[in-house]
C-alpha positions as CSV (number, residue, x, y, z in Angstrom):
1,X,22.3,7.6,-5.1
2,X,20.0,10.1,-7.0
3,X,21.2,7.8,-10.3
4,X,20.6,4.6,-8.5
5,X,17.1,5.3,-7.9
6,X,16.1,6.7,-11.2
7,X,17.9,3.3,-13.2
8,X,15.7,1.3,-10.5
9,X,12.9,2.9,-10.9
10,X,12.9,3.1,-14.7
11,X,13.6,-1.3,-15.0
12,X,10.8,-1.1,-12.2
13,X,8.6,0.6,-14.9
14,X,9.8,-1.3,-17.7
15,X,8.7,-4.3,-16.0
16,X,5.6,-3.2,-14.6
17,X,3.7,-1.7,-17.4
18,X,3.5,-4.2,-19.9
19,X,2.0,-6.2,-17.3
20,X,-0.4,-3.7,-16.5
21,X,-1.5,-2.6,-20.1
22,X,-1.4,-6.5,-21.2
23,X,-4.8,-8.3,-22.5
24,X,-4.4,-11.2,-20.0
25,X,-4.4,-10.6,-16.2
26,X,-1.8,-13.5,-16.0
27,X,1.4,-11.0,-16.4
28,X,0.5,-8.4,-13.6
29,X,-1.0,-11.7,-11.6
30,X,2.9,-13.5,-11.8
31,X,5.0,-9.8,-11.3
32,X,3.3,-8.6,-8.0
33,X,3.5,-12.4,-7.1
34,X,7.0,-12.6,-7.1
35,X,7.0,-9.0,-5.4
36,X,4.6,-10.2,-2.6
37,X,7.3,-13.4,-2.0
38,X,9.9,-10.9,-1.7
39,X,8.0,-8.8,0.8
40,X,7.2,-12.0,2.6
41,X,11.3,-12.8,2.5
42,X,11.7,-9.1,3.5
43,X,9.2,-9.5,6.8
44,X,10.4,-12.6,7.9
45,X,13.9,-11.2,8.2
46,X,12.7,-7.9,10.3
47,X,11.0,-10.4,12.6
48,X,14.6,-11.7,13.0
49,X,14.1,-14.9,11.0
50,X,16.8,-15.3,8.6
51,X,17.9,-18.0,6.2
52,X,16.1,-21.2,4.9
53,X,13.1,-19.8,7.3
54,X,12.5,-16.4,5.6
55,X,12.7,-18.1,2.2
56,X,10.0,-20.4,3.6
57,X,7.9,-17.4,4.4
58,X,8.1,-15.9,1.0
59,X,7.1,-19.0,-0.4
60,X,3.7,-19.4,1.8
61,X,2.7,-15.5,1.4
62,X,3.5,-16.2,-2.5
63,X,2.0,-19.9,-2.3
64,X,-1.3,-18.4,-0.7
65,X,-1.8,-15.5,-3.0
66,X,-1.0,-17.8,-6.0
67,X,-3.8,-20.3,-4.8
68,X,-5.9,-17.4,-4.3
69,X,-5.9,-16.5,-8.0
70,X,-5.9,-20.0,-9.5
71,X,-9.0,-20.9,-6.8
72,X,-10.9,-17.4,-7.4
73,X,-9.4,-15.8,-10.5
74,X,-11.0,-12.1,-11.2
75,X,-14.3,-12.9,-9.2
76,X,-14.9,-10.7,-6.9
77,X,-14.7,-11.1,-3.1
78,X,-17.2,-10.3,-0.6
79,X,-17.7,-6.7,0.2
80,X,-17.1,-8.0,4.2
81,X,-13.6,-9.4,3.2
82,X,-12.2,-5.4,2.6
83,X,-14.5,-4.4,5.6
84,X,-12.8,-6.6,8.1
85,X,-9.6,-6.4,6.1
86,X,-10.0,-2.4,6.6
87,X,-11.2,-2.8,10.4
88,X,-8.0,-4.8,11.6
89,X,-5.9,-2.4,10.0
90,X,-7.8,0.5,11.5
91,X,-8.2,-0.8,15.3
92,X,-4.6,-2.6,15.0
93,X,-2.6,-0.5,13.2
94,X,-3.7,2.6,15.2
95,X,-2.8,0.1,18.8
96,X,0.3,-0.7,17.3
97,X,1.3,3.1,16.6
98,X,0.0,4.0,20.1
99,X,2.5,1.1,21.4
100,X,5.4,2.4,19.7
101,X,8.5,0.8,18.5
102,X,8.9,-1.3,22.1
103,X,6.0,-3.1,22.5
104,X,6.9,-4.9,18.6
105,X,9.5,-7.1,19.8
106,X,7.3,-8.2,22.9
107,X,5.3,-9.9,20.8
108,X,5.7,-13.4,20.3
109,X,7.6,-14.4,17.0
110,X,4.5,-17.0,15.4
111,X,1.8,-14.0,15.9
112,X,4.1,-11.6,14.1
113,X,4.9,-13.7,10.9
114,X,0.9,-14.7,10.7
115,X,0.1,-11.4,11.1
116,X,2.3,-10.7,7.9
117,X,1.1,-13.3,5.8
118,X,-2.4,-12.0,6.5
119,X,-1.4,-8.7,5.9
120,X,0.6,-9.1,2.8
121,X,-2.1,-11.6,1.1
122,X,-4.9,-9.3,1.9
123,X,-3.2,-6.5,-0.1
124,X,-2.2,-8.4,-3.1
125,X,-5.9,-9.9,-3.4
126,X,-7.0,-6.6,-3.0
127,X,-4.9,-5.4,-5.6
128,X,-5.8,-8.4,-8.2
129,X,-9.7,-7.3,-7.5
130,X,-9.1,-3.9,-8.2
131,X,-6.9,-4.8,-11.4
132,X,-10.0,-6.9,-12.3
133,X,-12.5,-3.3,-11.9
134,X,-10.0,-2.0,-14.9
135,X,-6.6,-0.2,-15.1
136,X,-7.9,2.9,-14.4
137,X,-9.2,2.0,-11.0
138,X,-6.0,0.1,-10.1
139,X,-3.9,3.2,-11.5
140,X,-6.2,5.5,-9.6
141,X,-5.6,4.3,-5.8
142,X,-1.8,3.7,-6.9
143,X,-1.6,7.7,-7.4
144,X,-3.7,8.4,-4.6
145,X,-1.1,6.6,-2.5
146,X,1.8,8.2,-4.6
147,X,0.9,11.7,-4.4
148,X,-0.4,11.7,-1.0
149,X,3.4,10.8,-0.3
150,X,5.0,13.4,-2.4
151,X,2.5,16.2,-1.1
152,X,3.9,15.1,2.1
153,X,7.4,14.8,1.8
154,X,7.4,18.5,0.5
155,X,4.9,20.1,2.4
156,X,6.8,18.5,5.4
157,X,9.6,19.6,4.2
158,X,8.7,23.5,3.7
159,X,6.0,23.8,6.6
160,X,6.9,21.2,9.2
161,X,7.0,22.4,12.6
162,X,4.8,20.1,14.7
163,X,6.3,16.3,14.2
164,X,4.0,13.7,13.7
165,X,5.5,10.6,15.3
166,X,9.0,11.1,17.1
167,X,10.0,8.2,18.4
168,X,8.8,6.3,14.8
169,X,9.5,8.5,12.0
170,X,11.4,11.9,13.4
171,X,10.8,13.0,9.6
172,X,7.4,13.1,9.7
173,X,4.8,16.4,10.8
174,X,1.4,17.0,10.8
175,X,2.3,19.5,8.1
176,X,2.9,16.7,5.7
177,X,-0.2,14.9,6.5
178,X,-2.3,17.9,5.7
179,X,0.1,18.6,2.6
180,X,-0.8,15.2,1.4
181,X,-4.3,15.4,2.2
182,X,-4.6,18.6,-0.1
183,X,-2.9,16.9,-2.8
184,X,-4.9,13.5,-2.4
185,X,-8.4,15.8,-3.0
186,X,-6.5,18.0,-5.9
187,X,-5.6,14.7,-7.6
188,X,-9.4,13.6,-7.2
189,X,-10.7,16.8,-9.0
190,X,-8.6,16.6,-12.0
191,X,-8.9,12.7,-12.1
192,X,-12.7,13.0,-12.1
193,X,-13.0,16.4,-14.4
194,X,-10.0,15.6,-16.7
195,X,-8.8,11.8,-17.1
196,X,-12.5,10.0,-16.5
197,X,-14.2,12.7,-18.7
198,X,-11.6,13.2,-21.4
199,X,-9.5,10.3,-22.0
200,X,-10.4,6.9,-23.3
201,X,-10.4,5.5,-19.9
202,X,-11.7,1.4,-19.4
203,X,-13.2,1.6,-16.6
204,X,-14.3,4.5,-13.8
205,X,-11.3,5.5,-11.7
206,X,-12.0,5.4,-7.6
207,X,-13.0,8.5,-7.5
208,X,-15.4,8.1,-10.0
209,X,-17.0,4.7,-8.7
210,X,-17.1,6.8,-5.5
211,X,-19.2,9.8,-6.5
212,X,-21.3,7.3,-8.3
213,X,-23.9,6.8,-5.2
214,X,-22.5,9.2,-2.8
215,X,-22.8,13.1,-2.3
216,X,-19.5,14.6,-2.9
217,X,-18.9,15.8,0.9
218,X,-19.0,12.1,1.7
219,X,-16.1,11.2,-0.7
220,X,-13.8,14.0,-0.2
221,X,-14.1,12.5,3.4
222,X,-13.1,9.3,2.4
223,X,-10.5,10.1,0.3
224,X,-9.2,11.8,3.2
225,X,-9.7,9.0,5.5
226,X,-7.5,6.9,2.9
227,X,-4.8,9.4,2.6
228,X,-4.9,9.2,6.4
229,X,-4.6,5.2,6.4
230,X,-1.5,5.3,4.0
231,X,0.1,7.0,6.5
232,X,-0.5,4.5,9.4
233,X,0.8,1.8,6.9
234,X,3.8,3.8,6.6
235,X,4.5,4.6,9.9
236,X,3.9,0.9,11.0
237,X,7.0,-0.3,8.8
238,X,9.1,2.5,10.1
239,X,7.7,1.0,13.4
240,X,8.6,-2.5,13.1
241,X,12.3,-1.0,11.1
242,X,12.7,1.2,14.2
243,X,12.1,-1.5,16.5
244,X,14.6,-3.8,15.4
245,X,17.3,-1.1,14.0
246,X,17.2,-1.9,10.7
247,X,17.2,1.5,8.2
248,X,15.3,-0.5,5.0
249,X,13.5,-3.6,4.5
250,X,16.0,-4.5,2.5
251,X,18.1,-3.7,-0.5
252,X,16.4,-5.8,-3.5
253,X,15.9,-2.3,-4.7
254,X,18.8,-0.7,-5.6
255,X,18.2,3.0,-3.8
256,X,15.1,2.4,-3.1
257,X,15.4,0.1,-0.2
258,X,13.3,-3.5,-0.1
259,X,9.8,-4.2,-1.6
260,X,8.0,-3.3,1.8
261,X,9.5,0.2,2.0
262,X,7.8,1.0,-1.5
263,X,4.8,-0.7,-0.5
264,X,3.5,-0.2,3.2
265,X,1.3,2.7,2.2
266,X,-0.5,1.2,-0.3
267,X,-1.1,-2.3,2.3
268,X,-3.9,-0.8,3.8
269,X,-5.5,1.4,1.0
270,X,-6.0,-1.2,-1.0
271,X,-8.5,-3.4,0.6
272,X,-10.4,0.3,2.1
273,X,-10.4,1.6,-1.0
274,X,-12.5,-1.7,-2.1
275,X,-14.7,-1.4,1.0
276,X,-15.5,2.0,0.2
277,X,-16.3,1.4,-3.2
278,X,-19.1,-1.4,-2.3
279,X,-21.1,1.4,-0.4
């Protein structure tokens, strides 16, 4: 399994880089399209729609993102787009999480695929606007996400006492949440006193745009807020996995799972991490 990953992981990298790092935003723009497709394939098919129907879905959450970028380009969106964005996942995902696993299957089948067409463009927009701020902004909010994770997963795993969620994630403790809140603010101090001072950067990182026009007290509460809201996003696809008994997304990852099981974190920090920066 450990193998599996790694060889996944390193194509994942191979693939992803160059389209980061290239001149044009047109490479990163058609990767994370076909990756947002495949998350749209993936959400259909935990929503119990399978077949022609799930590849249909895929197709619109691609089809709207793609018209997104070919309408809009690089220009930025209104600062109230990420606010409401941010607002629904707040109020919503903290209802659903409340709800648990039970109430998912309740609701009706149309509301649940909208929802994840809304949810799923809203990230990858997100994601092409932050690409747009530079590479070091985008890279920035990806390792904020990352490390708050892997903070997690081993201070979980060497202090966890009290679990977080139970009935969602029985893995889970508040002991990882504080882990990866520690290592979301460490990662902030050596981003902003190291990488955005010292290395040939092209463009201010998140943390930096943050402590731009705000006192520092303000953004380490922010940052903490966000490491917060990438767990909720993971929590509400181990929701909507629990709820219909499936253990990944899917496998179009080889050891890794499905597209949405590497993503869910990052679908809500992405458009806060936009709104925060427009304060």
């Amino acid at each position: 399994m450990l193998k599996t990953r790694i060889i996944t992981a390193a194509i994942l990298l191979a693939l992803l880089l160059p389209a980061l790092f290239a001149s044009s935003p047109w490479p990163f723009a058609a990767l994370t399209l076909l990756m947002i497709g495949a998350a749209g394939w993936e959400w259909a098919r935990l929503c119990g729609v399978g077949g022609a129907g799930a590849w249909l879905l895929g197709a619109v959450v691609a089809a709207a993102c793609g018209a997104t970028f070919m309408l809009l380009g690089t220009a930025p969106a209104p600062a109230w787009c990420w606010w409401l964005a941010g607002a629904i996942w707040v109020l919503g995902g903290t209802y659903a999480l409340r709800c648990g696993p039970a109430a998912w299957p309740k609701l009706a089948l149309a509301p649940r695929l909208v929802l994840g067409v809304l949810v799923l463009w809203a990230a990858w927009a997100a994601m092409n606007q932050a690409r747009s701020h530079g590479l070091n902004y985008l890279l920035s909010i990806f390792c904020l996400v990352w490390v708050a994770d892997v903070a997690a997963y081993f201070g979980g795993r060497t202090l966890g006492r009290n679990k977080l969620a139970p009935a969602i994630s029985p893995g889970k403790s508040w002991e990882g949440v504080w882990s990866g809140m520690a290592g979301v603010l460490l990662l902030a101090y050596v981003w902003t006193h190291w990488i955005d001072k010292r290395l040939p950067v092209d463009s201010p990182s998140l943390f930096g745009r943050l402590l731009w026009n705000q006192h520092g007290a303000v953004v380490a509460l922010e940052l903490l807020f966000l490491a917060a809201m990438s767990v909720v996003g993971d929590l509400f696809e181990s929701l909507i996995k629990r709820a219909v008994g499936a253990k990944d997304s899917s496998g179009l990852l080889p050891g890794h799972g499905g597209v949405l099981d590497r993503v869910d974190a990052l679908l809500p920090v992405l458009p806060l991490a936009l709104a925060l920066s427009s304060l």
